[in-house]
N, C-alpha and C positions, 0 to 999 in steps of 0.2 A: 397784626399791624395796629399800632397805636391809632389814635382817633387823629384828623387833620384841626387845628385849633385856629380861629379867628378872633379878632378881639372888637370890642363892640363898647358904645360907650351909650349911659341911657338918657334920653331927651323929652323934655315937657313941651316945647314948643311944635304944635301940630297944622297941620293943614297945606292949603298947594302951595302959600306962597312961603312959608316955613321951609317945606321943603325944597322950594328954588333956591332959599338962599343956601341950603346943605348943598347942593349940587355946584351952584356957585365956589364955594367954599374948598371944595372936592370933596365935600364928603357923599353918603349914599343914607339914604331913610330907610329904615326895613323894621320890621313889627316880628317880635315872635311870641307864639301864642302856645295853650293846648298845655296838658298836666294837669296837676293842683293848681298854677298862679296863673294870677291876672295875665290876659296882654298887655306887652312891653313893650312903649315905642323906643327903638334905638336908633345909631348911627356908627357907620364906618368909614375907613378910608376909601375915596373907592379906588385908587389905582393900585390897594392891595388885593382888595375883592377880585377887580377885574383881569389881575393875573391870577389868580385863586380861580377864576370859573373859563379859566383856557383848559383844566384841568378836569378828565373824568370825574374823578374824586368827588367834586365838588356840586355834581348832581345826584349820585347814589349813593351818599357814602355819610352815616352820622359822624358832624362834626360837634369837636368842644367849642360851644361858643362862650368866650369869656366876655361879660358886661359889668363894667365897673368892678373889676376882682372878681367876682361871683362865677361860676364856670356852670354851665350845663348842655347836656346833651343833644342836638338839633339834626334836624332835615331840613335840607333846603324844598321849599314847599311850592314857592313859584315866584320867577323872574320876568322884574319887565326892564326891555332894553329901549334906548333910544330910536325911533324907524330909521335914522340913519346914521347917527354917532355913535362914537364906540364908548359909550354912557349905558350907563346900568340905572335906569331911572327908583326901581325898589324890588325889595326880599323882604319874601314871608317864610317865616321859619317857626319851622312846630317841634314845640318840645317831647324827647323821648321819655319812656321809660322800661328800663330793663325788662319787667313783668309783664307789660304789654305789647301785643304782636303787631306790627308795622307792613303797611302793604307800599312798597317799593319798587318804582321800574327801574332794573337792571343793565349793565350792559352784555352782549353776549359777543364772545370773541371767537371766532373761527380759528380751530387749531390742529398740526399738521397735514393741510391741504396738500404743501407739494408733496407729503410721502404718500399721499392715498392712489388707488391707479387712476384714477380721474384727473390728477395734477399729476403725473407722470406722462399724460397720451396730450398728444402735439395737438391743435385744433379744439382744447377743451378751455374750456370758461368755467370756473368756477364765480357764483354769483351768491352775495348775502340777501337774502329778502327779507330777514327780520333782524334791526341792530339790538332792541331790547324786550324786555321781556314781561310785565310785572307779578311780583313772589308777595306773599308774606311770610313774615317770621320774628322770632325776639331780635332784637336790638342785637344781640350780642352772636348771631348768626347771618346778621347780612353779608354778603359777601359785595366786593368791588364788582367784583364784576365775574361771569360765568362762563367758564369754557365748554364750546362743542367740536367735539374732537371728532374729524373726518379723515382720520385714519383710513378705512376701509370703505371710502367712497368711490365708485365706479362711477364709467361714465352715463348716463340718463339716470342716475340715484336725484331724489331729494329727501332731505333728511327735514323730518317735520319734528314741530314745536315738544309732541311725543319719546323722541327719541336722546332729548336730549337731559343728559343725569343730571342731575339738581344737589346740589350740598346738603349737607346734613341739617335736619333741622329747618329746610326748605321746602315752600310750595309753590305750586301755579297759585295767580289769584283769581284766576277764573278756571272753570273744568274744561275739559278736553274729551270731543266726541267725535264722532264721522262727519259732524257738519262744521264744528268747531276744532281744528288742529292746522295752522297755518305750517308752511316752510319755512323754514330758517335758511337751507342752501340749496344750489341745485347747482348741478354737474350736466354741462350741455355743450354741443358742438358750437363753435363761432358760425356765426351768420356769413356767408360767402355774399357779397354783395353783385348782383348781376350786371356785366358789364353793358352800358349804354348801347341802344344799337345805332345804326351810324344812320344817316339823313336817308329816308327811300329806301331801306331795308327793313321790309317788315310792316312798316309803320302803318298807321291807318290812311286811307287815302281821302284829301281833303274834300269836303264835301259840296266846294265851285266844282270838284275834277269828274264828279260821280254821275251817271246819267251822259254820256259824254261830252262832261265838260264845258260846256256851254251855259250862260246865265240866260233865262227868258228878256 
């Protein structure tokens, strides 16, 4: 899969009120750094950005960032948004390089659930408890995204962090032991919620009623 490509144009003028008028403007301020070169203040569009990050891709995935012609390899590194508009206030993006190994959070995608006997049996919940995952690896072996395939998932199985096969040329970025190996899915009966019992059955008796029932 070809790299996803952005275009970026590069800017001298810096600071908060600099970048109000870029937001003003509709544009987005973002800085990319890391490699051989200097940090680079840039600018984009942002209502191309801001369909560009409805997109998985757009958080694990090295894009070509083009700035003034110049094209180079990036991570998006970290996003701030507006606390309530649908504004992307700035992006930090680090540049790649082929020969060097990149530690990246993943996405992790649950696959063949209905054919496993757990997604076959009536009352079962399958449930994700981990979406991502973080790996390193070259540049040239990140993968979008990871599949765990619960094919052969019964019902009370949970398949942890362990079990799940990794791409070529892929690692955990942390180790994995008996204290450290989270779940990724669990296979479990639906919760039956217990019906309410009705007024004076059961219930606890008020405590004017108790002693009988008379107040001093």
């Amino acid at each position: 899969m070809s790299n996803q490509k952005i275009s970026a144009t590069s800017r001298t003028d810096e600071g908060k009120g600099a970048s109000r008028r870029l937001r003003r403007a509709g544009k987005l301020p973002a800085v990319v750094y890391g490699g051989d070169a200097q940090p680079q203040s840039i600018q984009l569009d942002q209502e191309k950005v801001w369909v560009a990050s409805q997109h998985e891709w757009f958080y694990s995935s090295i894009m070509d960032l083009d700035v003034d012609g110049k094209v180079q390899q990036v991570l998006l590194r970290d996003m701030q948004r507006h606390p309530y508009k649908q504004i992307i206030m700035h992006l930090d993006f680090q540049r790649v390089s082929a020969n060097e190994a990149i530690r990246v959070a993943v996405p992790l995608h649950l696959a063949n659930a209905d054919a496993s006997p757990a997604g076959k049996t009536a009352g079962v919940v399958l449930t994700q408890e981990l979406n991502e995952v973080e790996v390193v690896c070259l540049p040239a072996d990140l993968p979008e995204s990871i599949e765990v395939d619960l094919s052969k998932m019964a019902v009370g199985d949970t398949v942890h962090l362990s079990d799940v096969v990794l791409p070529k040329g892929v690692e955990l970025a942390v180790k994995l032991d008996e204290g450290h190996n989270p779940a990724v899915a669990v296979a479990r009966h639906a919760r039956v919620e217990a019906e309410p019992e009705a007024e004076g059955e059961g219930g606890d008796v008020p405590a004017a009623k108790q002693d009988g029932g008379e107040e001093n």
